[in-house]
LOZADREN-77817 format. One record per residue (C-alpha): residue number from 1; residue in three letters; x, y, z. Coordinates in nm, 2 decimals, padded with zeros to 4 digits. Each point is the difference from the previous one (the first is absolute). Layout:
site k NUM r ALA px X py Y pz Z .
...
//
This chain:
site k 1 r UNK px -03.55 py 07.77 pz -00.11 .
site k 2 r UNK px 00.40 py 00.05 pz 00.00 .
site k 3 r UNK px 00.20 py -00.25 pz -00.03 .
site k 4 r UNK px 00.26 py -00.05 pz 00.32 .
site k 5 r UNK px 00.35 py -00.12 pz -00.22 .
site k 6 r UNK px 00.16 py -00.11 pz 00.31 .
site k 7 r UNK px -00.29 py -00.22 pz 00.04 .
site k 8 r UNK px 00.01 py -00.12 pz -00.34 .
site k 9 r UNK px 00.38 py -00.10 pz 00.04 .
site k 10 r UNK px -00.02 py -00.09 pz 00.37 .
site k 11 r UNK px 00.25 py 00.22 pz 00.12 .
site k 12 r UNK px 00.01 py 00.30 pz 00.27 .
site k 13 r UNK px 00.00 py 00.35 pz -00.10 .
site k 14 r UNK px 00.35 py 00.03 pz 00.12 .
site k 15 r UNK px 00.14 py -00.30 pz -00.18 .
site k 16 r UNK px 00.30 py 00.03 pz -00.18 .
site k 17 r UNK px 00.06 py 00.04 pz -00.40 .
site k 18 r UNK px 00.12 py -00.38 pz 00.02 .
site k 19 r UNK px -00.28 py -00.10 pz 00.22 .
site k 20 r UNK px -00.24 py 00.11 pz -00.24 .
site k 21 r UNK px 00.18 py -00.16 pz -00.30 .
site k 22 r UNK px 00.01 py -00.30 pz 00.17 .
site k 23 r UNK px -00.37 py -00.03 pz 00.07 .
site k 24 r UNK px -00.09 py 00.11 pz -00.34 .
site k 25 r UNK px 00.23 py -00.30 pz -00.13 .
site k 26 r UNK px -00.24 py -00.21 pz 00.23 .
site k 27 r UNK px -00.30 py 00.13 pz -00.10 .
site k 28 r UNK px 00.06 py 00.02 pz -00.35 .
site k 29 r UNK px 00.10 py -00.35 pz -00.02 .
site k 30 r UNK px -00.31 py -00.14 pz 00.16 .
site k 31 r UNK px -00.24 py 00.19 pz -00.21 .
site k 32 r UNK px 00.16 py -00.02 pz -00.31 .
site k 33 r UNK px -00.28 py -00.10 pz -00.28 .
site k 34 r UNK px 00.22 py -00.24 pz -00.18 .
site k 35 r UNK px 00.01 py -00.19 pz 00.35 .
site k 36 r UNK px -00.26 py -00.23 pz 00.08 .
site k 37 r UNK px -00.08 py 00.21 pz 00.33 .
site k 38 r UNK px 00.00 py 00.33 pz -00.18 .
site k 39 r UNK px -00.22 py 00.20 pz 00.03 .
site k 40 r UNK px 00.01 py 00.35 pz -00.24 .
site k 41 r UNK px -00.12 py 00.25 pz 00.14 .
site k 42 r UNK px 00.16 py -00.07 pz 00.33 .
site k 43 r UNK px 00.30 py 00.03 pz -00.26 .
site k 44 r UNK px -00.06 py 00.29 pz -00.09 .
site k 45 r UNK px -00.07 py 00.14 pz 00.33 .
site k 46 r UNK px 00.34 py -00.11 pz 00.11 .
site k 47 r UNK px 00.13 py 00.15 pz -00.28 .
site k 48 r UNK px -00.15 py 00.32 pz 00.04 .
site k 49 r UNK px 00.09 py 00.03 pz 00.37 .
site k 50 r UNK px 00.40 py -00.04 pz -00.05 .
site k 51 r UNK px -00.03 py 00.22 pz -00.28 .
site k 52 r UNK px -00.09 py 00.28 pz 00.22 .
site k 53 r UNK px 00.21 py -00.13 pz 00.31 .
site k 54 r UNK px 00.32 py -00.09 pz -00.15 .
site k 55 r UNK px 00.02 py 00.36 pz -00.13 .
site k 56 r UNK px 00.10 py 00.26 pz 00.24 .
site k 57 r UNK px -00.21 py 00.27 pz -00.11 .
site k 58 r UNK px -00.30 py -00.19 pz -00.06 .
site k 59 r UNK px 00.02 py -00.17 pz 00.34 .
site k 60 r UNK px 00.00 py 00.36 pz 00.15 .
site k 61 r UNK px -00.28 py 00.12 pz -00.19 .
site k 62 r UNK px -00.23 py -00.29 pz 00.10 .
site k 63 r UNK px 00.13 py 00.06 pz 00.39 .
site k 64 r UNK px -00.09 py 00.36 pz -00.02 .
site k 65 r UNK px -00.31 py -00.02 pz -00.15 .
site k 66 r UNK px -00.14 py -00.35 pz 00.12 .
site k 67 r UNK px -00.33 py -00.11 pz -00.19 .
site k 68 r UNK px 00.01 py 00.33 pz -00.21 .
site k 69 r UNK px 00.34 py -00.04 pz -00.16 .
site k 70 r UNK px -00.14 py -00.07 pz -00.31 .
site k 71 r UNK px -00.12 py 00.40 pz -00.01 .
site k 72 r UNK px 00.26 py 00.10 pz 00.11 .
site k 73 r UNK px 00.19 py -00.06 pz -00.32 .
site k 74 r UNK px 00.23 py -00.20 pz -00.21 .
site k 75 r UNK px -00.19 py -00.32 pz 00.05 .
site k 76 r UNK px -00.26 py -00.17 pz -00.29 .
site k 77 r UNK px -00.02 py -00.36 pz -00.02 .
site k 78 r UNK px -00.23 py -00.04 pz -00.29 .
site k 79 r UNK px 00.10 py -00.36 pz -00.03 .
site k 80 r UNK px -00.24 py -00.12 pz 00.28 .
site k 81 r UNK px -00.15 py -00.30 pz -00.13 .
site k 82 r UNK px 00.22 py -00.30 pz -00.14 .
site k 83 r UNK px 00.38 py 00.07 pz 00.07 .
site k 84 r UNK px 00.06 py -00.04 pz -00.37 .
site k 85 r UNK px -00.18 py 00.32 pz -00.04 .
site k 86 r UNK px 00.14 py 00.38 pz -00.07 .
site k 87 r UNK px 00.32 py -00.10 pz -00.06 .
site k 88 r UNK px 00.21 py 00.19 pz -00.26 .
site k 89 r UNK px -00.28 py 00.32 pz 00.06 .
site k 90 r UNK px 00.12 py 00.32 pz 00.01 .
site k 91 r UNK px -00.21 py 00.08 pz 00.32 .
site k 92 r UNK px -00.05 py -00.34 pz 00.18 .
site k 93 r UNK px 00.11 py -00.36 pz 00.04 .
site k 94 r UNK px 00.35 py -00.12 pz 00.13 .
site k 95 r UNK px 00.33 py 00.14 pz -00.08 .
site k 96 r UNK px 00.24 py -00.26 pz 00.18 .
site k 97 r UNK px 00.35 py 00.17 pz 00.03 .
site k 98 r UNK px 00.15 py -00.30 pz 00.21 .
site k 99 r UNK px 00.16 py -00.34 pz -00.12 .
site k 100 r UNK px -00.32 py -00.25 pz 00.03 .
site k 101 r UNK px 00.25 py -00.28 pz -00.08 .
site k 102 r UNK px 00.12 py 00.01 pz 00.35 .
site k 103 r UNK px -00.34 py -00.04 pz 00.14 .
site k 104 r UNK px -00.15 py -00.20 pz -00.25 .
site k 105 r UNK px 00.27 py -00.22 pz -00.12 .
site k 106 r UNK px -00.13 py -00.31 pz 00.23 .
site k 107 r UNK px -00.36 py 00.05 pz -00.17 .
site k 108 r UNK px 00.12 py -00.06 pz -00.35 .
site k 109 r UNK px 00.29 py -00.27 pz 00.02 .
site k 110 r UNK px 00.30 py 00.28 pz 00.04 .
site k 111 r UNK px 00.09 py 00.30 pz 00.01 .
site k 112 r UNK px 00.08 py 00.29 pz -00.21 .
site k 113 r UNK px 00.39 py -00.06 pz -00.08 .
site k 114 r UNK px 00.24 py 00.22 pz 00.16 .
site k 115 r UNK px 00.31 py -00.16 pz 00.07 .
site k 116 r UNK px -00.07 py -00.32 pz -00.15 .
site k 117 r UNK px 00.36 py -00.08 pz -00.03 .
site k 118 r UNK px 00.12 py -00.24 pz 00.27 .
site k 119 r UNK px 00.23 py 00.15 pz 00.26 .
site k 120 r UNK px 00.21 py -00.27 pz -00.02 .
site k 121 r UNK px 00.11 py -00.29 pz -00.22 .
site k 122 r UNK px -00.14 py -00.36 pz -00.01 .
site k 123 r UNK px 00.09 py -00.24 pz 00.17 .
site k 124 r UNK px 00.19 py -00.35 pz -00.18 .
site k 125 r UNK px -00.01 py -00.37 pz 00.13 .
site k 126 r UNK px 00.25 py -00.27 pz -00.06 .
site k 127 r UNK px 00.09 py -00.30 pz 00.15 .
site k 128 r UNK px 00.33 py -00.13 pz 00.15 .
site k 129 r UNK px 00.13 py -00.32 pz 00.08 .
site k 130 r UNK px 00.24 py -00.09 pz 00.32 .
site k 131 r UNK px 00.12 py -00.34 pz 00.13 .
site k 132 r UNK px -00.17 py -00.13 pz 00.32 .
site k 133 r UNK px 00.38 py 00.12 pz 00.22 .
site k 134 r UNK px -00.07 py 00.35 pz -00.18 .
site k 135 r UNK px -00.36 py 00.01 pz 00.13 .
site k 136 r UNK px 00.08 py -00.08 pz 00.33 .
site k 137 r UNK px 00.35 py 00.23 pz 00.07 .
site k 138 r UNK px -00.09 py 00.27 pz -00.26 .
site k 139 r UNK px 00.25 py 00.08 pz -00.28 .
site k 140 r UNK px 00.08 py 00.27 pz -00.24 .
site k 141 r UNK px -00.15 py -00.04 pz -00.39 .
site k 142 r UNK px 00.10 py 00.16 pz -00.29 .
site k 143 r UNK px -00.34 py 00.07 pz -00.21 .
site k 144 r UNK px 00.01 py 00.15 pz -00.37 .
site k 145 r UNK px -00.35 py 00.15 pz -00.12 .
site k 146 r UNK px -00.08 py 00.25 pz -00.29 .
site k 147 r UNK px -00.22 py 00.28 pz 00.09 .
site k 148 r UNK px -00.14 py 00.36 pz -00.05 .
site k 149 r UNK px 00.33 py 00.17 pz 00.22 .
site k 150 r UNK px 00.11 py 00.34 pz -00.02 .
site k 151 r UNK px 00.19 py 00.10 pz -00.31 .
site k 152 r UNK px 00.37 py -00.02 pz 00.09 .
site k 153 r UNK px 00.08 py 00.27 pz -00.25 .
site k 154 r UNK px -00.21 py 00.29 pz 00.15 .
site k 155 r UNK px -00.03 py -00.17 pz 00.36 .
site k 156 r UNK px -00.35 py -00.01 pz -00.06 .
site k 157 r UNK px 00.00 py 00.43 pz -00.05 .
site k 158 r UNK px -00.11 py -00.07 pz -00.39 .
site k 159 r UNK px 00.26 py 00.29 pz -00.09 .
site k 160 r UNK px 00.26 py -00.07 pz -00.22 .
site k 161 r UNK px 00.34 py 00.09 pz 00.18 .
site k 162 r UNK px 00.04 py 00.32 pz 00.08 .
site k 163 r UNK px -00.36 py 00.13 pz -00.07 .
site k 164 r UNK px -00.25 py 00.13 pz 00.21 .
site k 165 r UNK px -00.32 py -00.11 pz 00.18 .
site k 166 r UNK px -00.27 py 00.30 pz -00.07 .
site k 167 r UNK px -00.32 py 00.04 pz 00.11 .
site k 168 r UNK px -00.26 py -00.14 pz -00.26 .
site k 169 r UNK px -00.16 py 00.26 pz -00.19 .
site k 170 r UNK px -00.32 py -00.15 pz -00.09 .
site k 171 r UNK px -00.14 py -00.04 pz 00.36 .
site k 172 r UNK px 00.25 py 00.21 pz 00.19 .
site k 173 r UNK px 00.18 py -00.20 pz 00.22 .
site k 174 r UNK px -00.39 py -00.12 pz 00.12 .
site k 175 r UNK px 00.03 py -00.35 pz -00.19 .
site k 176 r UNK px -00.41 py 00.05 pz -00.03 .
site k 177 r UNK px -00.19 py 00.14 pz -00.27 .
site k 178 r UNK px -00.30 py 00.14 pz 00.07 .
site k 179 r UNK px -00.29 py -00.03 pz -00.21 .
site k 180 r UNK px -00.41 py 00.13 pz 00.02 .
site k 181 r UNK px -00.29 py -00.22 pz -00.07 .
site k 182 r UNK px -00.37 py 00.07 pz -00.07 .
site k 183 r UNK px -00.17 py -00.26 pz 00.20 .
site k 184 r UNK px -00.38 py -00.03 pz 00.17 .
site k 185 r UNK px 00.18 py 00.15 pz 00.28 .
site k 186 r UNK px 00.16 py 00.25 pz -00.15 .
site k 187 r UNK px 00.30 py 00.13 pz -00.10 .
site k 188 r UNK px 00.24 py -00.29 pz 00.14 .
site k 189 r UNK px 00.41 py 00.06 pz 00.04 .
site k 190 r UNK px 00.17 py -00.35 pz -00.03 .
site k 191 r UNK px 00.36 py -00.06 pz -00.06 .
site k 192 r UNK px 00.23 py -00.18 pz -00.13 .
site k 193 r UNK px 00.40 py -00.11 pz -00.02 .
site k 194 r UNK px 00.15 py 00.24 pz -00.20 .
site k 195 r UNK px 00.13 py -00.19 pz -00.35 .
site k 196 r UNK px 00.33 py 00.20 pz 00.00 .
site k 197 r UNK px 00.13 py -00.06 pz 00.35 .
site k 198 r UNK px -00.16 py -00.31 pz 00.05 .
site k 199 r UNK px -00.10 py 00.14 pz 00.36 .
site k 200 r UNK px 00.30 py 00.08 pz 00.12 .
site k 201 r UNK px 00.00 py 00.39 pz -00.08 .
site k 202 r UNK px 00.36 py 00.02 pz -00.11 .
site k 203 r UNK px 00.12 py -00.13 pz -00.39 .
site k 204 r UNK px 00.38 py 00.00 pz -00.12 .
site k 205 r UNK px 00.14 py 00.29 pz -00.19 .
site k 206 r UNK px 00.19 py -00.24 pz -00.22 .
site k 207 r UNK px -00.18 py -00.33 pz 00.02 .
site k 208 r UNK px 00.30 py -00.30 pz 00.06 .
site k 209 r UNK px 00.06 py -00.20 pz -00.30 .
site k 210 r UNK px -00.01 py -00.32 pz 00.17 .
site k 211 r UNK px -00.31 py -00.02 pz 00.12 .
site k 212 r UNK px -00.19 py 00.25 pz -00.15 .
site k 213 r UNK px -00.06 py 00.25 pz 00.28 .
site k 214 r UNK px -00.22 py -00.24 pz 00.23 .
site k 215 r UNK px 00.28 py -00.08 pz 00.23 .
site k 216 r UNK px -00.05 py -00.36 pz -00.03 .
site k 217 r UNK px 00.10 py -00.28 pz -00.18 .
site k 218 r UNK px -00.03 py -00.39 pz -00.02 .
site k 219 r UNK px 00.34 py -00.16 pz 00.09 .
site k 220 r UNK px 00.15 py -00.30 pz 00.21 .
site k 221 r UNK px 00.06 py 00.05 pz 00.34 .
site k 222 r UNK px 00.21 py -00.25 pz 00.26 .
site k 223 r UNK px -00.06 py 00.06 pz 00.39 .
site k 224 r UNK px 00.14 py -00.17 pz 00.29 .
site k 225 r UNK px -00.33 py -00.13 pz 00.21 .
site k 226 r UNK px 00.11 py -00.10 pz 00.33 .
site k 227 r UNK px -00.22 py -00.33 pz 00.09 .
site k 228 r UNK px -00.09 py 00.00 pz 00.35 .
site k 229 r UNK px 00.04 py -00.27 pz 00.26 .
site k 230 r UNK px -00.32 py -00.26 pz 00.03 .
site k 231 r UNK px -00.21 py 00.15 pz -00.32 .
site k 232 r UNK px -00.17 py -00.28 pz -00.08 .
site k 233 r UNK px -00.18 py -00.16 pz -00.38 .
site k 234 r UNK px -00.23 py 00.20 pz -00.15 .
site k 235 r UNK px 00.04 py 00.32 pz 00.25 .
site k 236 r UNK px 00.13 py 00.35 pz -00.16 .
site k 237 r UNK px 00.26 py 00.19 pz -00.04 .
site k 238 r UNK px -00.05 py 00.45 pz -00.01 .
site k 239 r UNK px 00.28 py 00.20 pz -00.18 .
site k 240 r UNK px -00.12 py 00.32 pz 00.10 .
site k 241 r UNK px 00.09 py 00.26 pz -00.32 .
site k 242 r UNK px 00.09 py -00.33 pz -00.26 .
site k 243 r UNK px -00.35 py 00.03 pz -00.17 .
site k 244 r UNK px -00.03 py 00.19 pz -00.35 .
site k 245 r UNK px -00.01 py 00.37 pz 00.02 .
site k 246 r UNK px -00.34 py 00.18 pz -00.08 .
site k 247 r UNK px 00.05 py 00.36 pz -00.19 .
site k 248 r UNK px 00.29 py 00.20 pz 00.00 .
site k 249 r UNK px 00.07 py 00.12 pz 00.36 .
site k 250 r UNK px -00.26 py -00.29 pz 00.17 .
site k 251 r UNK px 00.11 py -00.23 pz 00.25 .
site k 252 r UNK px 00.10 py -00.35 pz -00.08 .
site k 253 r UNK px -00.24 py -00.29 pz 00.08 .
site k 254 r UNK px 00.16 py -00.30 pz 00.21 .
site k 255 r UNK px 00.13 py -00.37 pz -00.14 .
site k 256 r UNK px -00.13 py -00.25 pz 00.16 .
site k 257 r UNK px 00.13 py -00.35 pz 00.03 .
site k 258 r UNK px -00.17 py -00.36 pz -00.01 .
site k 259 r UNK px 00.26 py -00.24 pz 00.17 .
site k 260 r UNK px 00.00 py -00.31 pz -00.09 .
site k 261 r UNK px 00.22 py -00.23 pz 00.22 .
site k 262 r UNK px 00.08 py -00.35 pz -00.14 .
site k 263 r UNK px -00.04 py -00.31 pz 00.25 .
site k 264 r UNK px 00.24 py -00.14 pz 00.20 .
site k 265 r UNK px 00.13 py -00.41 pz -00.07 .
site k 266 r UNK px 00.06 py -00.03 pz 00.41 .
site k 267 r UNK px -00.23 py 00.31 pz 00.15 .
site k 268 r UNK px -00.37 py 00.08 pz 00.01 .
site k 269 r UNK px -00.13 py 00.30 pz 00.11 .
site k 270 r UNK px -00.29 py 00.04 pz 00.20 .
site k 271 r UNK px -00.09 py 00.39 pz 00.09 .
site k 272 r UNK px 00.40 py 00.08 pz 00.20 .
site k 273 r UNK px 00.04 py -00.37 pz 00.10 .
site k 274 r UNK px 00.22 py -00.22 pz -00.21 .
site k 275 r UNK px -00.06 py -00.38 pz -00.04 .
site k 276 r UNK px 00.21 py -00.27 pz -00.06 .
site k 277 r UNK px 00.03 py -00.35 pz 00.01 .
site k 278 r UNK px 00.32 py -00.25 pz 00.07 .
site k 279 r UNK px 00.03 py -00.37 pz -00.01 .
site k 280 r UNK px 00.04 py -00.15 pz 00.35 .
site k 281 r UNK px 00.09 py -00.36 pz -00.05 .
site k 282 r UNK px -00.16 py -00.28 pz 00.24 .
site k 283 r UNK px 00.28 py -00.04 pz 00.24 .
site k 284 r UNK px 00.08 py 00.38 pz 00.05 .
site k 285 r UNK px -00.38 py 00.04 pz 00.11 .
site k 286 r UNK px 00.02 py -00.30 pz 00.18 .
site k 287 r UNK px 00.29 py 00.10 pz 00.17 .
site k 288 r UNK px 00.08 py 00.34 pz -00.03 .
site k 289 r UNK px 00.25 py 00.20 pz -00.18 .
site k 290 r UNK px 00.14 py 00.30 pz -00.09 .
site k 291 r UNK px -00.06 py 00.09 pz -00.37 .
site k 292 r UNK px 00.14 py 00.23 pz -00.21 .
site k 293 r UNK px -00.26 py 00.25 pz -00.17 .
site k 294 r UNK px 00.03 py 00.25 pz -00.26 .
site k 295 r UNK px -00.20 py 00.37 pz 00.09 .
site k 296 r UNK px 00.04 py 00.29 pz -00.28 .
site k 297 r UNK px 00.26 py 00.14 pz 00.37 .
site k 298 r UNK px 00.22 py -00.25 pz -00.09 .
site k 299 r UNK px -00.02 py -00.35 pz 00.15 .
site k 300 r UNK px -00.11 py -00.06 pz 00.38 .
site k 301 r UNK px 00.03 py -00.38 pz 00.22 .
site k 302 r UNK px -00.34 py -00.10 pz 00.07 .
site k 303 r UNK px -00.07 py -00.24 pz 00.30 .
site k 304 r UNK px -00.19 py -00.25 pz -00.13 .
site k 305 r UNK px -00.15 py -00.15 pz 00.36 .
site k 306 r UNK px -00.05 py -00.39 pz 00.09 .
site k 307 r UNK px -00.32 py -00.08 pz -00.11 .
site k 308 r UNK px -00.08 py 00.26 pz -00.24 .
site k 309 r UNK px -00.33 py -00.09 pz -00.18 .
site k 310 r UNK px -00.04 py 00.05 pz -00.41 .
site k 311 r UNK px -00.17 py 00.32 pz -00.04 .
site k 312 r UNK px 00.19 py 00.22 pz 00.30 .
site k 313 r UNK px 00.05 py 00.34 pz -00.06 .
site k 314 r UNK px 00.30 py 00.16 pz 00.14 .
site k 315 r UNK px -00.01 py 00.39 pz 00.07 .
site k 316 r UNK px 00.31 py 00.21 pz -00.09 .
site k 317 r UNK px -00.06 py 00.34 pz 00.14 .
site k 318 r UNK px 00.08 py 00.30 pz -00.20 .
site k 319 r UNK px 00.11 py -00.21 pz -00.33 .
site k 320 r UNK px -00.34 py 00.10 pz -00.21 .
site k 321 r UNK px -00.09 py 00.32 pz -00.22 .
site k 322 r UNK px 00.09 py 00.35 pz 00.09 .
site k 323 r UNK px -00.30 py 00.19 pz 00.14 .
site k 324 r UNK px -00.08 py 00.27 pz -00.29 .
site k 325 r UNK px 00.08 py 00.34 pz 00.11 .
site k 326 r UNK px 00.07 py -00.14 pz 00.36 .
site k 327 r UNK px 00.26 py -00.16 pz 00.22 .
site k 328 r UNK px 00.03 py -00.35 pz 00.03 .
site k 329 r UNK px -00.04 py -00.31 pz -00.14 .
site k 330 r UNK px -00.23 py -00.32 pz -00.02 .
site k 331 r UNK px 00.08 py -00.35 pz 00.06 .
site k 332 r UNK px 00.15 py -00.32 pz -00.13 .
site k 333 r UNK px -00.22 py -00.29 pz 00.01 .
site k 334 r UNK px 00.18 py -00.33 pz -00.13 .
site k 335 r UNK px -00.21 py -00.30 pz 00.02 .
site k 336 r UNK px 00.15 py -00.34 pz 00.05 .
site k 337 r UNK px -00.11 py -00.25 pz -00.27 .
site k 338 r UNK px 00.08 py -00.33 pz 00.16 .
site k 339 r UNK px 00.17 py -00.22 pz -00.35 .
site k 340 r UNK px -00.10 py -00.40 pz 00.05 .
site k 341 r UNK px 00.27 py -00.19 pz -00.17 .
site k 342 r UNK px -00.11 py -00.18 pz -00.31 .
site k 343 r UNK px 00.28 py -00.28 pz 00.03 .
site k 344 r UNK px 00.17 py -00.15 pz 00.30 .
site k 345 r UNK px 00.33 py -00.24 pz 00.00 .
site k 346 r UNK px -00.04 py -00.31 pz 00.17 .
site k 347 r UNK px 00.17 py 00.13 pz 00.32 .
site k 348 r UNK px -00.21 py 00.30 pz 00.03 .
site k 349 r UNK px -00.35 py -00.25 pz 00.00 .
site k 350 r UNK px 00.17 py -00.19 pz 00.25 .
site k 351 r UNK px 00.06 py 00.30 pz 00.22 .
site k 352 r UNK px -00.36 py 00.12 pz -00.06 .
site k 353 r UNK px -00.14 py -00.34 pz 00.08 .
site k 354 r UNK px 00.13 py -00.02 pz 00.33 .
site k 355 r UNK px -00.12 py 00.38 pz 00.06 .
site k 356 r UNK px -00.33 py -00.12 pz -00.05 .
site k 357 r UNK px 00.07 py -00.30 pz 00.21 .
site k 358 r UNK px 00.14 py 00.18 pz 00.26 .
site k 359 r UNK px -00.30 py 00.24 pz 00.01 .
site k 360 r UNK px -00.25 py -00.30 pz -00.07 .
site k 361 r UNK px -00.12 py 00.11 pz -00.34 .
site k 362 r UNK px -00.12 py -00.26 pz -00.28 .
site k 363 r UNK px 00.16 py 00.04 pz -00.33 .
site k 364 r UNK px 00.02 py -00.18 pz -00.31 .
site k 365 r UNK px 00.39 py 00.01 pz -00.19 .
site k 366 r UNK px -00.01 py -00.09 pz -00.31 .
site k 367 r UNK px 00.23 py -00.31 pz -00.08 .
site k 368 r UNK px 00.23 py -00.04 pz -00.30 .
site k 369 r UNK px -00.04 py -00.26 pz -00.29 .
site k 370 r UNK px 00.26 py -00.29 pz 00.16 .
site k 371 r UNK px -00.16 py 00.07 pz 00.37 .
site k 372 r UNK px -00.34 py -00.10 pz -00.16 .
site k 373 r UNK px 00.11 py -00.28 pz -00.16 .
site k 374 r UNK px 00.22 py -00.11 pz 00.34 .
site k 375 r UNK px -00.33 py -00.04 pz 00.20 .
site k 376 r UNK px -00.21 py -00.16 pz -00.29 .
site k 377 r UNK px 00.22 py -00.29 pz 00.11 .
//
C-alpha cells in the first residue's frame, strides 16, 4: 500500500514549503530513536516523506502519479528498514542537502555553529556608593572603570590611519565558512565564524598598530552617571552602551551599577517615607510648643500640641523620597520622644509637687541628706 506523506507529516496537500518544514521538525523530534519516545521506523518514515515533499520536483511527481510514483521514476528507497540503513549508497538511503543543526540542534544540546559570535558585547557590574541626601535628590558621579572599549587610534575600524576596510577574502564578505560532513544522515553542511574576519566579513588592509587590527583595546574610561532622584540601597543603575565591546564592529554591552547609599545619623528611610526622631522635653509636651526641626528642605517650626503623648508621630506632607521615575514626593514622619529629666533643682520638685497636689496625685520626692536628718529629730 502507498504511503500518504501528507499523512505522515500531518499536513494538507496544499500546505506551504514552511508548513511542511515545520511539521517535519515536530515529527522528527518526537520519533527520534535517541529519544525515549522514539520510535525508528516512524523516523524514518518522517524522513522519507519530507525528503520527497520538501523538494519541488519530487513533490510533483508523487502528486501526479499518486500510489504509483515510485514507477514512475526517480524514486528508490532501498533503505526501508532501520533509518541507519542505505546511507552513503550509490542508489539508495538519504542524502540530506539541508542544515540538520537547525532542526536538530535542541535534540543534541546545541546547535551546529553559525554565528556563534555574540552580536554584542558583555555586559560589566560595579558598585557605587552615594550619601543618604544623594540617594534621595539624585546627583551626578564621576565613575572610572577599565574595560574592553573601542581602540581610540582606529575608532574601532582596526585600520591603521589612512588604510582601508576590504572585504575578507577567506569567506567573502560572508563571515561563515562553510564546511561538509559525512554523518548517519548524510552529507551535513554546518558552519562556522570565519577565523580571518572574526564574523564580521570585512578585515583591515593595513591592520592598526595599536591594537592589532581587532578594533578593541583594554583602557580606563571616566563617565558622568547621572544618579536619579529616590534610587534606593541595593537597586541598579543601566548605562546603556558602557559595557565592554564584543568583536570588531558589535555593539557594546551596558554597565550596570550597584548603589550603595550609606545611612543617615538623623534619617531613616522606610520605602519613600523618611523617619526621624526629636527630643520633646516634659514641659513642651506638657504644654505645648513650637520647636525647631531640621528636614534635609532646610528647617521647618513644628507645633508641638498641649498634651502630646511620647510616641506621636507628626506628618509632614511632601518632605519624604522622590517617587522614582514619577512626580511627587513621600512624607515626613517625626516622632516626638518625650525626654524625662534625670535631675531636678529644688524649685522645680516643689513646682512638680504641688502639680501633683493640685491634680490629686500621690508622689514620693526624694529628700536630701540634712532634710533626713531634720526630721530624725
Amino acid at each position: 500500500m502507498a504511503k500518504n506523506y501528507y499523512d505522515i507529516l500531518g499536513v494538507a496537500k496544499s500546505a506551504s514549503q514552511d508548513e511542511i518544514k515545520r511539521a517535519f521538525r515536530k515529527k522528527a523530534h518526537e520519533f527520534h530513536p535517541d529519544k525515549g519516545t522514539g520510535n525508528e521506523a516512524k523516523f524514518k518514515e518522517v524522513n522519507e516523506a519530507y525528503q520527497v515533499l520538501s523538494d519541488e520536483g519530487k513533490r510533483q511527481q508523487y502528486d501526479t502519479y499518486g500510489e504509483n510514483y515510485q514507477q514512475a521514476g526517480g524514486f528508490n528507497w532501498q533503505g526501508q528498514g532501520s533509518p541507519f540503513e542505505g546511507f552513503g549508497g550509490s542508489s539508495g538511503g538519504f542524502n540530506v542537502d539541508f542544515d540538520l543543526g537547525d532542526i536538530f540542534g535542541d535534540m543534541f544540546g546545541g546547535r551546529e555553529e553559525r554565528t556563534s559570535r555574540r552580536n554584542r558585547g558583555i555586559d560589566l557590574e560595579m558598585g557605587i556608593t552615594i550619601n543618604f541626601e544623594e540617594a534621595v535628590f539624585g546627583a551626578e558621579k564621576t565613575v572610572v572603570l577599565e574595560k574592553q572599549d573601542s581602540c581610540k587610534t582606529c575608532g574601532g575600524s582596526g585600520a591603521e590611519n589612512g588604510a582601508k576596510v576590504i572585504t575578507c577574502p577567506k569567506c567573502h564578505g560572508t563571515g561563515q565558512i562553510a564546511t561538509m560532513r559525512r554523518t548517519i544522515f548524510g552529507q551535513i553542511q554546518s558552519r562556522a565564524v570565519c577565523d580571518r574576519c572574526e564574523g564580521t566579513g570585512k578585515v583591515p588592509e593595513v591592520p592598526c598598530k595599536t591594537c592589532g587590527g581587532s578594533g578593541i583595546k583594554r583602557q580606563e574610561k571616566t563617565l558622568q552617571v547621572k544618579i536619579p532622584a529616590g534610587i534606593d540601597d541595593g537597586q541598579r543603575i543601566r548605562v546603556s552602551g558602557e559595557g565592554e565591546m564584543g568583536y570588531r564592529g558589535s555593539n557594546p554591552g551596558d554597565l550596570y551599577l550597584v548603589v550603595r547609599v550609606q545611612k543617615s545619623n538623623e534619617f531613616t528611610r522606610d520605602g519613600f517615607s523618611l523617619l526621624k526622631d526629636i527630643p520633646v522635653s516634659f514641659t513642651q509636651a506638657a504644654l505645648g510648643a513650637k520647636i525647631l526641626v531640621k528636614t534635609l528642605d532646610g528647617d521647618i517650626e513644628l507645633k508641638i500640641p498641649a498634651g502630646t503623648q511620647p510616641g506621636t508621630v507628626f506628618k509632614v506632607k511632601g518632605k519624604g523620597v522622590p517617587h522614582l521615575q514619577n512626580s511627587g514626593r513621600g512624607d515626613l514622619l517625626i516622632t516626638a520622644r518625650v525626654v524625662i529629666p534625670n535631675k531636678l533643682s529644688k524649685k522645680e520638685k516643689e513646682l512638680l509637687k504641688d502639680m501633683a497636689q493640685e491634680r490629686g496625685e500621690v508622689v514620693q520626692v526624694d529628700k536630701g541628706f540634712w532634710e533626713n536628718i531634720k526630721d530624725s529629730f
